[in-house]
N, C-alpha and C positions, 0 to 999 in steps of 0.2 A: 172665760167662756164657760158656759154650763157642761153639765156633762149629758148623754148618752142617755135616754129614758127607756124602757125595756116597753111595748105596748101591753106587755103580760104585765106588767107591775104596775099600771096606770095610766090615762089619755091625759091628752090635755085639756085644760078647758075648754068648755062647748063654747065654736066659735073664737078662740085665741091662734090668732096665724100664728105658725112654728114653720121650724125646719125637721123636714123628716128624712130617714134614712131606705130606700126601699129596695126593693129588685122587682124587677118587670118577670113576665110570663117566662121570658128566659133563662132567668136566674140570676142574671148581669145585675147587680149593685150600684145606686148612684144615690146622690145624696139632692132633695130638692127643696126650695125656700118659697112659702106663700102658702103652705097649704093649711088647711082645719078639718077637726073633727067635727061633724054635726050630729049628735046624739039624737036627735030627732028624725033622719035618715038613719042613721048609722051605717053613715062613712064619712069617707076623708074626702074635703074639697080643695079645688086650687083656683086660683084667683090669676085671669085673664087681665092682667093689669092697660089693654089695648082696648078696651071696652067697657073693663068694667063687671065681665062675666063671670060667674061661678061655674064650676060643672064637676063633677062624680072622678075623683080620681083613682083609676084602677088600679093601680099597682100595688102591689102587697107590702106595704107599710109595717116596720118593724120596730125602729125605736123613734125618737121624736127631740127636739130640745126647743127651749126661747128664744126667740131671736134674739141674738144679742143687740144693747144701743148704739149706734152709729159713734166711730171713735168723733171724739172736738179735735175742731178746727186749731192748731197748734199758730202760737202766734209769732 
């Protein structure tokens, strides 16, 4: 699996779903899968995979990595 991306040391591509690391308004830390950078907003998006939606994801976003590929099917 990859490692840990710092947002101070670089985004990810514009538009590349990741997984990101963040903490809400509270401080609470959690880690979430689906979202992107849109450099053209400049922010982070998350994908409503029930419709299809995009929208503005608030949390304060810290580091980031690739999704990794789904393991294969073992025979």
């Amino acid at each position: 699996m990859s490692e840990w991306i710092r947002v101070e040391d670089r985004m990810p591509p514009d538009g590349e779903w990741v997984i990101v690391a963040a903490k809400d308004s509270a401080g609470k830390k959690f880690v979430e899968c689906d979202i992107r950078w849109c450099s053209e907003d400049q922010e982070w998006q998350y994908f409503d995979g029930s419709d299809g939606w995009v929208g503005s994801f608030h949390d304060e976003v810290t580091h980031w990595m690739p999704i990794p590929e789904p393991p294969e099917e073992s025979k």
